[in-house]
NUDODO-681474 format. One line per field, with one value per residue: residue number from 1; x negated, y negated, z negated of N, C-alpha, C in turn. Coordinates in nm, 4 decimals. Layout:
resi <- c(NUM ...)
neast <- c(X ...)
nnorth <- c(Y ...)
nup <- c(Z ...)
caeast <- c(X ...)
canorth <- c(Y ...)
caup <- c(Z ...)
ceast <- c(X ...)
cnorth <- c(Y ...)
cup <- c(Z ...)
//
This chain:
resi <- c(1 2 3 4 5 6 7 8 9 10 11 12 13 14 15 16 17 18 19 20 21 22 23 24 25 26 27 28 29 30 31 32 33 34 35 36 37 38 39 40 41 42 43 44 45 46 47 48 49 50 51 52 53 54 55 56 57 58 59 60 61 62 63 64 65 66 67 68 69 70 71 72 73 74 75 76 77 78 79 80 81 82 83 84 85 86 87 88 89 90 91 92 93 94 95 96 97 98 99 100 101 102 103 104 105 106 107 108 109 110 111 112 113 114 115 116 117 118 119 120 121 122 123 124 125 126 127 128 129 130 131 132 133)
neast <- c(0.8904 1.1938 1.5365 1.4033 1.2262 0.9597 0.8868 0.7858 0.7954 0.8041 0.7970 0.8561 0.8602 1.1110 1.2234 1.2228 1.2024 1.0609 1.0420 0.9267 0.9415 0.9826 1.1882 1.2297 1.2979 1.0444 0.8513 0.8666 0.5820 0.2232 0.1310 -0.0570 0.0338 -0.0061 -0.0345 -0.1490 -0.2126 -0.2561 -0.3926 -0.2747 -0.4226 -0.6053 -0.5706 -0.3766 -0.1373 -0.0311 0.1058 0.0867 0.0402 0.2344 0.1366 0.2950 0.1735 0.2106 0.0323 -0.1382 -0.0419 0.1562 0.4180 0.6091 0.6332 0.5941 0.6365 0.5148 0.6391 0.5406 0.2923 0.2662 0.1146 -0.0552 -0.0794 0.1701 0.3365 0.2405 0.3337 0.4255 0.2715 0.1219 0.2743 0.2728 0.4121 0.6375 0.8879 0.8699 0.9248 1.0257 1.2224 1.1071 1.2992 1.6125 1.7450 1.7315 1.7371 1.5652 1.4613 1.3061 1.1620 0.9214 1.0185 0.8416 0.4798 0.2177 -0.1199 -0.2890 -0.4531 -0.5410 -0.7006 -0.7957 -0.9809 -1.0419 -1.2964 -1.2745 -1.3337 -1.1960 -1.2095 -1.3398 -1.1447 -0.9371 -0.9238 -0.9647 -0.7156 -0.5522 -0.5989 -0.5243 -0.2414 -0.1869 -0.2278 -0.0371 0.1647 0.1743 0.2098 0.4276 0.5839)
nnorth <- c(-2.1908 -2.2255 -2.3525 -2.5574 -2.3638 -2.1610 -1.9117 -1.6463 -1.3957 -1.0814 -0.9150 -0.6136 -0.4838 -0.5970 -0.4091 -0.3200 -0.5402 -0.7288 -1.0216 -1.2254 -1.4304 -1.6867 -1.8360 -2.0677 -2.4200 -2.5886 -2.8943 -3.2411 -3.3435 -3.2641 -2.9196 -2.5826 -2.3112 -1.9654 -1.6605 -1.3102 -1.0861 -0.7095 -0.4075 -0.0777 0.1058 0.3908 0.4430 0.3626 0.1316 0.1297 0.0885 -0.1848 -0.4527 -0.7688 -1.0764 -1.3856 -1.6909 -2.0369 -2.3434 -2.1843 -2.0601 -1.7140 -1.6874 -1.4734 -1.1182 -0.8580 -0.5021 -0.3617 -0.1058 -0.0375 -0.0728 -0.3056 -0.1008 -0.1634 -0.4229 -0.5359 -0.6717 -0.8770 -1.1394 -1.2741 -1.4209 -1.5647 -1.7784 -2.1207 -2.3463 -2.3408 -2.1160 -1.9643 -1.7371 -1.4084 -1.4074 -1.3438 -1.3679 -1.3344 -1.5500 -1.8261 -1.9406 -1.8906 -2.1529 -2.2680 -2.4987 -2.6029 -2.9178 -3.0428 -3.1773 -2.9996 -2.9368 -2.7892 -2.4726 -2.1718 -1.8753 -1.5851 -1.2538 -0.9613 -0.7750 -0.4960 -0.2374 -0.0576 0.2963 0.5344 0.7225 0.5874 0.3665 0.4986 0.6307 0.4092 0.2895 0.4998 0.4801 0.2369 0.2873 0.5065 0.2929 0.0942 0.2853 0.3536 0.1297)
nup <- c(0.0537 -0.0902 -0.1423 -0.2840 -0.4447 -0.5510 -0.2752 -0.1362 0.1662 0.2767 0.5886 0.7156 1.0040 1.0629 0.9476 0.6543 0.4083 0.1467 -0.1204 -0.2989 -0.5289 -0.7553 -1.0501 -1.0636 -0.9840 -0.8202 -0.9595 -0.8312 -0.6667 -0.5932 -0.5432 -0.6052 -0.4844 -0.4631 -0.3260 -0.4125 -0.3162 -0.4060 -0.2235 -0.2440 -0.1283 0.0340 0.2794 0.6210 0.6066 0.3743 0.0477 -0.2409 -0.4898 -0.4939 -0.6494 -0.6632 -0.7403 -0.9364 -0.9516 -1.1118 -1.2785 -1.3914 -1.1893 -1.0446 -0.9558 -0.7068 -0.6095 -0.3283 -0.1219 0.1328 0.3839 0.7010 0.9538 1.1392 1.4054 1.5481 1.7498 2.0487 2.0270 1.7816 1.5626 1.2730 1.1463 0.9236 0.8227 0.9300 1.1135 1.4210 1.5145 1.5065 1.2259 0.8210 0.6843 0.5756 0.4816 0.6472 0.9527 1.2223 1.5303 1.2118 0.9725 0.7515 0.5275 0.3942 0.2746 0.3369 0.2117 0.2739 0.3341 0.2303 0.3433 0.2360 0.2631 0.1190 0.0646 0.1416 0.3602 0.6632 0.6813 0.8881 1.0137 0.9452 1.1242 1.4193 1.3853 1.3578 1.6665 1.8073 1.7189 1.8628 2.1103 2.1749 2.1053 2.3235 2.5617 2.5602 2.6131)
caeast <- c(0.9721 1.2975 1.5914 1.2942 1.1597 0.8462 0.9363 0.6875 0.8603 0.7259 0.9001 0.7918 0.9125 1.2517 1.3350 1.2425 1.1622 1.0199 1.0915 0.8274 1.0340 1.0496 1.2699 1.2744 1.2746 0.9206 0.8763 0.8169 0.4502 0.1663 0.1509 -0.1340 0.0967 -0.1490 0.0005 -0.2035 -0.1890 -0.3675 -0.3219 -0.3035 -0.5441 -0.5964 -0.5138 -0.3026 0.0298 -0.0065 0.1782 0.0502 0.1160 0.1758 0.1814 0.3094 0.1335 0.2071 -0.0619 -0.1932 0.0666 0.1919 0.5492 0.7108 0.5807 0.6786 0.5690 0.5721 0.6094 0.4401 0.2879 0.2538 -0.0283 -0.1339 -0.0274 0.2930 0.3396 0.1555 0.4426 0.4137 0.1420 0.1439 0.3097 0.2277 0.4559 0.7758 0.8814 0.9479 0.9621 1.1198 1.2692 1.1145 1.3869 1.7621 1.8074 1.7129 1.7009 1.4401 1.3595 1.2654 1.0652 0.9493 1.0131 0.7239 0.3847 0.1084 -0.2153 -0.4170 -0.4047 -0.6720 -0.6874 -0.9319 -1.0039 -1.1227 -1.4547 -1.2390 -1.3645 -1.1043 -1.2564 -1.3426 -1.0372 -0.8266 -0.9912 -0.9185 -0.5194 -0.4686 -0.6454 -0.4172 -0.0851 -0.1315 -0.2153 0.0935 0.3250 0.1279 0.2358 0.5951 0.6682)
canorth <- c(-2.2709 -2.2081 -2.4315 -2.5820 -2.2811 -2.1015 -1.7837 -1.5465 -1.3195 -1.0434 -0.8506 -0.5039 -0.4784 -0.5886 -0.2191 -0.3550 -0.7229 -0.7549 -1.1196 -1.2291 -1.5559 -1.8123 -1.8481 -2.2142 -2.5024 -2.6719 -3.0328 -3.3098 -3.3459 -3.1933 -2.7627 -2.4905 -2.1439 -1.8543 -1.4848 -1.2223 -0.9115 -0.5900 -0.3158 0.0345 0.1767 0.5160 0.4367 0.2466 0.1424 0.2116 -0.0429 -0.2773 -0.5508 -0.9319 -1.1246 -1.5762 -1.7970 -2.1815 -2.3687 -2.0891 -1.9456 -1.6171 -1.6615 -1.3490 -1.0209 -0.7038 -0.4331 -0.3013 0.0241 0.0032 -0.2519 -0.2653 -0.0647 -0.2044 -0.5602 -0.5027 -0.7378 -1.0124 -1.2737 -1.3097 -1.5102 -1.6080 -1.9226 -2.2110 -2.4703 -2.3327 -1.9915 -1.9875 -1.6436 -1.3299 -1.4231 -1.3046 -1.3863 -1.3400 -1.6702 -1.8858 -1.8885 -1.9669 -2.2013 -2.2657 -2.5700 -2.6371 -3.0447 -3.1145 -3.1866 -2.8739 -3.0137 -2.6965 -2.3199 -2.0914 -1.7401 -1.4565 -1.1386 -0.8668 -0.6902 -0.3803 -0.2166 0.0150 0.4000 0.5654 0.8098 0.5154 0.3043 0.5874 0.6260 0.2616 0.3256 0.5772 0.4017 0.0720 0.3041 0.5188 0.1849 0.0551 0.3528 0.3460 -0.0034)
caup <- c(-0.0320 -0.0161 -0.2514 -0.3581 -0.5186 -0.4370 -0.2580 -0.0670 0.2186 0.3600 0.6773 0.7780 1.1153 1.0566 0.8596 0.5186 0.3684 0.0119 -0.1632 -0.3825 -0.5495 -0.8716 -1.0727 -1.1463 -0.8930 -0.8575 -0.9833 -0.7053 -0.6248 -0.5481 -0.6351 -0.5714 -0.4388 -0.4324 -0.3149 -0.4425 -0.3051 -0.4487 -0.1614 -0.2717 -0.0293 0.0555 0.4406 0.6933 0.5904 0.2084 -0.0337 -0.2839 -0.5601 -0.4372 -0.7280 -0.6968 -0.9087 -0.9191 -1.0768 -1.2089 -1.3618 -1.2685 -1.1752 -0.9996 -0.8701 -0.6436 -0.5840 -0.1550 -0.1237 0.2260 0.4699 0.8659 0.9370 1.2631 1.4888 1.5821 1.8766 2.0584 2.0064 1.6634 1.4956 1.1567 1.1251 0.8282 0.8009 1.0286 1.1570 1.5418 1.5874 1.3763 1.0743 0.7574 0.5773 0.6349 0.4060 0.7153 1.0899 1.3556 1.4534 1.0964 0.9711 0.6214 0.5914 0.3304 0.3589 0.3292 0.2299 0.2649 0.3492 0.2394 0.3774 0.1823 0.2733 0.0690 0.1211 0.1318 0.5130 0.7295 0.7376 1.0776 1.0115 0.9689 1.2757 1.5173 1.3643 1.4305 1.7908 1.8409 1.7295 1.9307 2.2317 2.1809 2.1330 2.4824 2.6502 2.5388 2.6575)
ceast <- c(1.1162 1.4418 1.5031 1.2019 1.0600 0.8276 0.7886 0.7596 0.7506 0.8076 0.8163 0.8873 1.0378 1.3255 1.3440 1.1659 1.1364 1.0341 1.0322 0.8590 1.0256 1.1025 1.3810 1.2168 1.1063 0.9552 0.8539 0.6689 0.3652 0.1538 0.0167 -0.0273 0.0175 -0.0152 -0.1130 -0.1825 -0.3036 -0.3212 -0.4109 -0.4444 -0.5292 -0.5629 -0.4329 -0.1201 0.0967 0.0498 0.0653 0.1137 0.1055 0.2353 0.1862 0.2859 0.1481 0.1347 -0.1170 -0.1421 0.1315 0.3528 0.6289 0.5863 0.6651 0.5818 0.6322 0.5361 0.5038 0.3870 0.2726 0.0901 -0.1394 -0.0294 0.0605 0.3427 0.2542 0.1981 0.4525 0.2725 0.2133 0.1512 0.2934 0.3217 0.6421 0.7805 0.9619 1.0262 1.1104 1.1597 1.1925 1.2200 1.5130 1.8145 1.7979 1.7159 1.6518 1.5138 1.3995 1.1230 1.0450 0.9341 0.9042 0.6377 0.2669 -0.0108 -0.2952 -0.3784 -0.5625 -0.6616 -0.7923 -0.9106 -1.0828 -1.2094 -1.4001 -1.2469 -1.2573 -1.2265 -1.2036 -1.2430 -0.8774 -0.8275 -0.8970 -0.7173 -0.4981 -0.4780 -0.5062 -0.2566 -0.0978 -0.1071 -0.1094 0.1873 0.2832 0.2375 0.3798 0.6737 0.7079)
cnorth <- c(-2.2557 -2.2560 -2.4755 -2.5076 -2.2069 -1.9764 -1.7580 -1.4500 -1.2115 -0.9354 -0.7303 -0.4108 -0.4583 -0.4776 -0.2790 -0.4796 -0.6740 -0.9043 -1.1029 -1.4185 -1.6034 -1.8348 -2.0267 -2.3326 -2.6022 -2.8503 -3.1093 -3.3214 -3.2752 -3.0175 -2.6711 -2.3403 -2.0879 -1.7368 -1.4301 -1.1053 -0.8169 -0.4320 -0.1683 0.1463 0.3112 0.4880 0.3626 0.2900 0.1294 0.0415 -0.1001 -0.3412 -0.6970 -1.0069 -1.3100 -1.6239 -1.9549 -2.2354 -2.3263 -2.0260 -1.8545 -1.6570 -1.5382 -1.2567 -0.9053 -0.6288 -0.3336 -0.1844 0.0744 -0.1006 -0.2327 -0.1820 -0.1190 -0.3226 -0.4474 -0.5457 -0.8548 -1.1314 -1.3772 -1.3407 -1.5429 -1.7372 -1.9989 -2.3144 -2.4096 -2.1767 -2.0201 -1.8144 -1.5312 -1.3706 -1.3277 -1.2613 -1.3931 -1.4459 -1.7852 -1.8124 -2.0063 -2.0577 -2.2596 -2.3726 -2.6274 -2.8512 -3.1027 -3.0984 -3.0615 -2.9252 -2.9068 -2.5444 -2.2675 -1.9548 -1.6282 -1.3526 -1.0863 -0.7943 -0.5870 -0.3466 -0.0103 0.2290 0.4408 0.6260 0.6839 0.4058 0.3712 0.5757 0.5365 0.2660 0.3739 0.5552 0.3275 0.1670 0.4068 0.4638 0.1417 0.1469 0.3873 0.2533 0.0062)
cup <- c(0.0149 -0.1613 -0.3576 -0.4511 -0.4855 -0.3968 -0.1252 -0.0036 0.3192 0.4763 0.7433 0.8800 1.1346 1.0169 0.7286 0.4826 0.2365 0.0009 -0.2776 -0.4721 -0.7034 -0.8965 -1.0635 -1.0049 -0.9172 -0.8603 -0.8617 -0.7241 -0.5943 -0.6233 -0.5476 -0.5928 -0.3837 -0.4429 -0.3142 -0.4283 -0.2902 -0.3862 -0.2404 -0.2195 -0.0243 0.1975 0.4773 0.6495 0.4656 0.1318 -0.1039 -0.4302 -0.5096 -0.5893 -0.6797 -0.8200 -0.8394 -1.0028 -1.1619 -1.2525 -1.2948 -1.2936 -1.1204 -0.9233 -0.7950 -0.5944 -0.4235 -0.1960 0.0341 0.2666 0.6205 0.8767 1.0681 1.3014 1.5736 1.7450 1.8832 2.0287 1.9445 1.5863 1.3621 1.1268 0.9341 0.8645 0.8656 1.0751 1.2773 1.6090 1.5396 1.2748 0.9382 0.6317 0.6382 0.5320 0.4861 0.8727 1.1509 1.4249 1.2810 1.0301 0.8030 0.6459 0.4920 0.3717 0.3027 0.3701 0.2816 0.2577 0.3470 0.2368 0.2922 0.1963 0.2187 0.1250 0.1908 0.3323 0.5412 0.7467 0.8528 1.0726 1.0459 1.0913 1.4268 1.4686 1.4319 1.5973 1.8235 1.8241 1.7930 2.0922 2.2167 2.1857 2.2740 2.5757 2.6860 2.5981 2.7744)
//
């Protein structure tokens, strides 16, 4: 939420951000914000569509051209309510606390399972960033 509007940020390792945003300020009370994202597939890294719906309705989409393909650092956790760490967004800075109340967060993961080709890659990138540090 961000000038009361219901924005979706996504940060791929501080090179490129996507901004998934509403046009129109939400009313006061309670709201169901669902991000929907439909990844391209074909392997690690590959883009997507995230579409925001409020109450059902689709309000704004974008389309990533990529996404992280592997955990980046240990640092960073996926924060709900406040951002302590990185910034997704260069419209705020950490710390970062939303001041309303968040009745409910529901996570889903698609069936969709990682092939052994792409298993081993990721393998092989975390232990190449290991070895770098």
């Amino acid at each position: 939420m961000l000038d009361g509007k219901p924005v979706f940020h996504y940060n791929l390792v501080g090179v490129q951000r996507y901004t998934v945003a509403g046009a129109d300020k939400l009313s006061p009370g309670k709201h169901i914000i669902v991000v929907d994202f439909k990844y391209d597939g074909g392997g690690l890294g590959k883009g997507g569509l995230a579409t925001l719906s409020v109450d059902g309705k689709k309000v704004a989409d974008a389309k990533f051209d990529r996404t992280i393909p592997f955990r980046i650092s240990a640092d960073e956790t996926l924060d709900i309510g406040e951002d302590t760490g990185t910034p997704v967004s260069e419209d705020y800075h950490v710390p970062f606390k939303f001041t309303g109340t968040i009745h409910k967060v529901v996570i889903l993961l698609g069936d969709e399972k990682m092939s052994q080709a792409d298993k081993e890659a990721m393998e092989k990138a975390e232990s190449d960033l290991a070895t770098s540090e």
